[in-house]
C-alpha positions as CSV (number, residue, x, y, z in Angstrom):
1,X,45.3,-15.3,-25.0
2,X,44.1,-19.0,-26.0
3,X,45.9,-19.1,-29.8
4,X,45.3,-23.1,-30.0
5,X,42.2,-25.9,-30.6
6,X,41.6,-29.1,-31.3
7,X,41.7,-31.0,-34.2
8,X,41.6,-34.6,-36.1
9,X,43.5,-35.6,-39.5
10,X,41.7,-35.9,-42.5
11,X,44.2,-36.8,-45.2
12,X,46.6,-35.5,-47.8
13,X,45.7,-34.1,-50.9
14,X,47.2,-31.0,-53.6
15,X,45.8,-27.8,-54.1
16,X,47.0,-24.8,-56.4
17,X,49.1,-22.2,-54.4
18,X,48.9,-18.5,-55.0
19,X,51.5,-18.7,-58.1
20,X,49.8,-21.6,-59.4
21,X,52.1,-24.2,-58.1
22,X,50.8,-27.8,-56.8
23,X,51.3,-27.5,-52.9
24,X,50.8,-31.0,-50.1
25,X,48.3,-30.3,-47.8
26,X,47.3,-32.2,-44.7
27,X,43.1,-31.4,-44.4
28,X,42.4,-31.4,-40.7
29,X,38.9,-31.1,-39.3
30,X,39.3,-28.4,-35.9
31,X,37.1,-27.9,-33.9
32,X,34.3,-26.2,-32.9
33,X,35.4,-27.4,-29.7
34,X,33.8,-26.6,-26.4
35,X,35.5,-25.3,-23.2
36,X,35.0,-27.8,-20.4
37,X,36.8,-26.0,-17.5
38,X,38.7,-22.3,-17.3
39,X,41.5,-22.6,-15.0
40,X,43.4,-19.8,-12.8
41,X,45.8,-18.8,-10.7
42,X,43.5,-18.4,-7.9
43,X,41.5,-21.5,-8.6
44,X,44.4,-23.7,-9.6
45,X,47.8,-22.1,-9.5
46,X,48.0,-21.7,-13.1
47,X,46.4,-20.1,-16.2
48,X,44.9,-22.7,-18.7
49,X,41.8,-23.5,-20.7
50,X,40.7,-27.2,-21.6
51,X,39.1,-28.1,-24.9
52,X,37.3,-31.1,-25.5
53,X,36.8,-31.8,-29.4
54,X,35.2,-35.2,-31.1
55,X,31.3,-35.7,-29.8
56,X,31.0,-39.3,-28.7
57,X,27.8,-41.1,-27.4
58,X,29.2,-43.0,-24.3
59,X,31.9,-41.5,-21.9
60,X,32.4,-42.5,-18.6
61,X,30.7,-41.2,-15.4
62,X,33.8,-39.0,-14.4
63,X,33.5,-37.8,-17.7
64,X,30.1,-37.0,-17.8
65,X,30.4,-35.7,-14.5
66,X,32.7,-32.8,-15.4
67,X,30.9,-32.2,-18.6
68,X,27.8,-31.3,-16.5
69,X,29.8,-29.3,-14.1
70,X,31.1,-27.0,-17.5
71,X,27.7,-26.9,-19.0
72,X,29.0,-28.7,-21.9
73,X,25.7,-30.7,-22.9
74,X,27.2,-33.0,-25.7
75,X,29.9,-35.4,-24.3
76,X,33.1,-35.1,-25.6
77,X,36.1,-38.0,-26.2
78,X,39.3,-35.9,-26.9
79,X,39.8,-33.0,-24.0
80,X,43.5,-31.2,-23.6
81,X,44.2,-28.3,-22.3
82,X,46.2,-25.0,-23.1
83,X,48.5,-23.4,-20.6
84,X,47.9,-19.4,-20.9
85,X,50.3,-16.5,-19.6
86,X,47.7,-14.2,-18.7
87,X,44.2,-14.7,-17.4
88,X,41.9,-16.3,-20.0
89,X,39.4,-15.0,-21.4
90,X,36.7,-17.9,-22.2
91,X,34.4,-19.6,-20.2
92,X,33.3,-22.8,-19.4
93,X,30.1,-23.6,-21.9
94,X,31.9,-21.2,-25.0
95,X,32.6,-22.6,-28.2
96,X,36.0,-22.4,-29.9
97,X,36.5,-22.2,-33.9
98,X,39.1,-21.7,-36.5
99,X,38.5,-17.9,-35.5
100,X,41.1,-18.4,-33.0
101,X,43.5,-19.1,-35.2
102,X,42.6,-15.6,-37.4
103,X,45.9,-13.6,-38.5
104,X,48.0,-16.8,-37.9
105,X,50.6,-18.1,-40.7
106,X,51.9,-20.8,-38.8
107,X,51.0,-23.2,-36.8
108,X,52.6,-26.8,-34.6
109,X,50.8,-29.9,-34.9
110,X,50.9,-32.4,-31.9
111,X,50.0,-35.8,-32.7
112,X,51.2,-39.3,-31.7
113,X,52.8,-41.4,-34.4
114,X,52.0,-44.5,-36.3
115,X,52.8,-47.6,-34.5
116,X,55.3,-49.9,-36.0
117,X,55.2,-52.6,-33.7
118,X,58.4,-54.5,-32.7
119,X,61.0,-53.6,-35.7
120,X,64.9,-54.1,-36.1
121,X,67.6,-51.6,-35.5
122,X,68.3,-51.7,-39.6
123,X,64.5,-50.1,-39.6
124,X,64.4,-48.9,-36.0
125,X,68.1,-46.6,-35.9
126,X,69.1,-46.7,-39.9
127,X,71.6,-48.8,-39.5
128,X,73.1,-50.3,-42.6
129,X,73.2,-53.9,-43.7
130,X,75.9,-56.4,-43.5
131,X,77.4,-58.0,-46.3
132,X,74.8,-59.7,-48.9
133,X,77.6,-62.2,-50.2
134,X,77.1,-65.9,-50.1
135,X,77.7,-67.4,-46.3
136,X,78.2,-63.9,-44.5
137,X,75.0,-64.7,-42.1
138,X,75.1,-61.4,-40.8
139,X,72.8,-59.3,-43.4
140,X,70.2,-57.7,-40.6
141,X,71.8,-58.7,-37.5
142,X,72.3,-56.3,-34.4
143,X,76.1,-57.0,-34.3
144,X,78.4,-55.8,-31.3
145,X,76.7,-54.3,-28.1
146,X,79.3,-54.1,-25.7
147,X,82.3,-55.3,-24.4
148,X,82.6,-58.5,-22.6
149,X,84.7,-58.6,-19.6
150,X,83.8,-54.2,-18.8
151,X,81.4,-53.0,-18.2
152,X,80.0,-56.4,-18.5
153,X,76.6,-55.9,-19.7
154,X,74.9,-54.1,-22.5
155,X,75.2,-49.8,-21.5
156,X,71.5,-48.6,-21.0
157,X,70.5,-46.4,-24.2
158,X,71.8,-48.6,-26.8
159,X,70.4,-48.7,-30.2
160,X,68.7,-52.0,-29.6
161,X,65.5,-53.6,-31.3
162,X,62.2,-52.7,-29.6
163,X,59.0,-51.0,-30.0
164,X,58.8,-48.6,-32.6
165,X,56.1,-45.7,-32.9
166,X,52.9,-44.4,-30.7
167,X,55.4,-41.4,-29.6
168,X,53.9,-38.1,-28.7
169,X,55.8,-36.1,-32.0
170,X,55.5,-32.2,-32.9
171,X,55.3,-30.9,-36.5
172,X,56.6,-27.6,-36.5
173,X,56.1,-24.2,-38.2
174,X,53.9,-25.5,-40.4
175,X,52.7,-23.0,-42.8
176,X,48.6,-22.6,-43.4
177,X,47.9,-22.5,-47.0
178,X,43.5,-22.1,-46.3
179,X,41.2,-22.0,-43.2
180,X,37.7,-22.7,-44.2
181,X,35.6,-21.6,-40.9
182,X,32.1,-22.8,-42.9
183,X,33.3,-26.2,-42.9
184,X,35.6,-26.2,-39.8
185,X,38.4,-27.4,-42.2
186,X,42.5,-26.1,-41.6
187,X,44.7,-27.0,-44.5
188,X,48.2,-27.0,-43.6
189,X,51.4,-27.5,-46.1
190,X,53.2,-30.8,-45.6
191,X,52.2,-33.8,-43.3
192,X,51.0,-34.3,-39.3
193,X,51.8,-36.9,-37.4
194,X,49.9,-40.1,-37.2
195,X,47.1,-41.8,-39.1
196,X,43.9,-40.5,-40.9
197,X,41.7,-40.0,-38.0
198,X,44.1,-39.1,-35.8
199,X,43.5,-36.4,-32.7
200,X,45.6,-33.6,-32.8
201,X,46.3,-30.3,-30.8
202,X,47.4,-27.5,-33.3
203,X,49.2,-24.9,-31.5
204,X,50.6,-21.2,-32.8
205,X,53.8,-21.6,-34.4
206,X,56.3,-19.7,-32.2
207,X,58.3,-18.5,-35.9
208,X,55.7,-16.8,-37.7
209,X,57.7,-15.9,-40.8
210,X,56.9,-17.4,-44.3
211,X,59.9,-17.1,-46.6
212,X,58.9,-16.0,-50.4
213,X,59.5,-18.5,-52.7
214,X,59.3,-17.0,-56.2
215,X,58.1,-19.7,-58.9
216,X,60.6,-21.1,-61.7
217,X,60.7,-19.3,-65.1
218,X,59.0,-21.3,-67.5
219,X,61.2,-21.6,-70.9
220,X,60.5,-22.2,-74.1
221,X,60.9,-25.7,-75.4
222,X,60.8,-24.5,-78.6
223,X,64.4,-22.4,-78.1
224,X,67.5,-23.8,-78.8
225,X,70.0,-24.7,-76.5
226,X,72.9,-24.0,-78.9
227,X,74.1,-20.7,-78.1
228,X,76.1,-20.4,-81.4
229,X,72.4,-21.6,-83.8
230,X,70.4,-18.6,-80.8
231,X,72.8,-15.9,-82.3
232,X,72.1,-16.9,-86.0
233,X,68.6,-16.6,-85.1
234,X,69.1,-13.8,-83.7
235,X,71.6,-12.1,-86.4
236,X,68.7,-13.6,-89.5
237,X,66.1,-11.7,-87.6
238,X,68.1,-8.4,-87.9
């Protein structure tokens, strides 16, 4: 059963939980998303269904090509596809909503990160900085590597400086705090990879339990913290 669609990120913002506590939500914009080709283990050796999500204006003849085939009639940019256990149930031309996601608490957001360019192993790895004294020279350096006469040459894996970001990252067990199917907007507690405007693919979590997190007691600014002045209070009273 297809428990998945496609999404893009919106942004952060705070909204007011059930117990009145300010929660972080990402605001993610999924779907509807149409189903460009149904795949199975007759057809193609395994059970799957490919979304495509984000309506664009222009694709390329392939593209367009395999849209047609589907019935699809507005092209799509963003098309993945979800491997299935058992024989799915959509077909090619149906629409997919936030529907899908119906009785679901959790969820895993697929997304590829925000690009860094070419960093430094300080911001890179987390290494730590060398000395910040007068004439030490060696404040963000990449220091030792190896050793010189063996192996002779720098051991492949090394924390070295290099590209940094636009990696394929998963946010798990994320928990939903709304699911607006009007507006085709999923609100999910905490942050997604990547940018605002980012494509995602939002998976069932496979964890679905939410712990219950009971809200703090509010005290009374106006009691004392004394004990000894609480009892005098407290014995007056009487």
């Amino acid at each position: 059963m297809l428990q998945g669609i496609l999404g893009r990120k919106l942004g952060m913002t705070q909204v007011f939980d059930d117990q009145g506590r300010w929660v972080g939500v990402t605001v993610i914009e999924a779907g509807p998303c149409p189903v460009t080709q149904v795949k199975t283990v007759k057809t193609d050796g395994y059970n799957a269904v490919q979304l495509g999500f984000a309506k664009r204006k222009r694709v390329t003849k392939a593209v367009a090509g395999h849209l047609a085939k589907s019935g699809v009639k507005d092209p799509v940019h963003y098309i993945r596809e979800f491997r299935l256990h058992a024989e799915p149930t959509q077909k090619a031309g149906d629409s997919v909503t936030l529907k899908i996601l119906d009785g679901i608490k959790k969820v895993d957001v697929i997304g590829i990160t925000k690009g860094k360019g070419f960093q430094g192993v300080i911001k890179r790895w987390h290494k730590n900085c060398g000395p910040k004294t007068h004439g030490s020279m060696f404040q963000r350096m990449v220091g030792s590597a190896s050793a010189a006469e063996d192996p002779g040459h720098i051991r492949p894996g090394t924390m070295r400086p290099g590209h940094m970001g636009m990696d394929r990252f998963t946010q798990k067990n994320l928990v939903i705090v709304k699911c607006d199917e009007a507006r085709n907007l999923l609100l999910v507690r905490g942050a997604i990879p990547g940018p605002n405007g980012n494509f995602v693919i939002i998976e069932k979590s496979v964890n679905q339990h939410v712990p219950i997190t009971l809200a703090p007691e509010k005290k009374d600014p106006k009691a004392s913290k004394d004990p000894k002045k609480a009892l005098a209070k407290v014995a007056a009273a009487k």
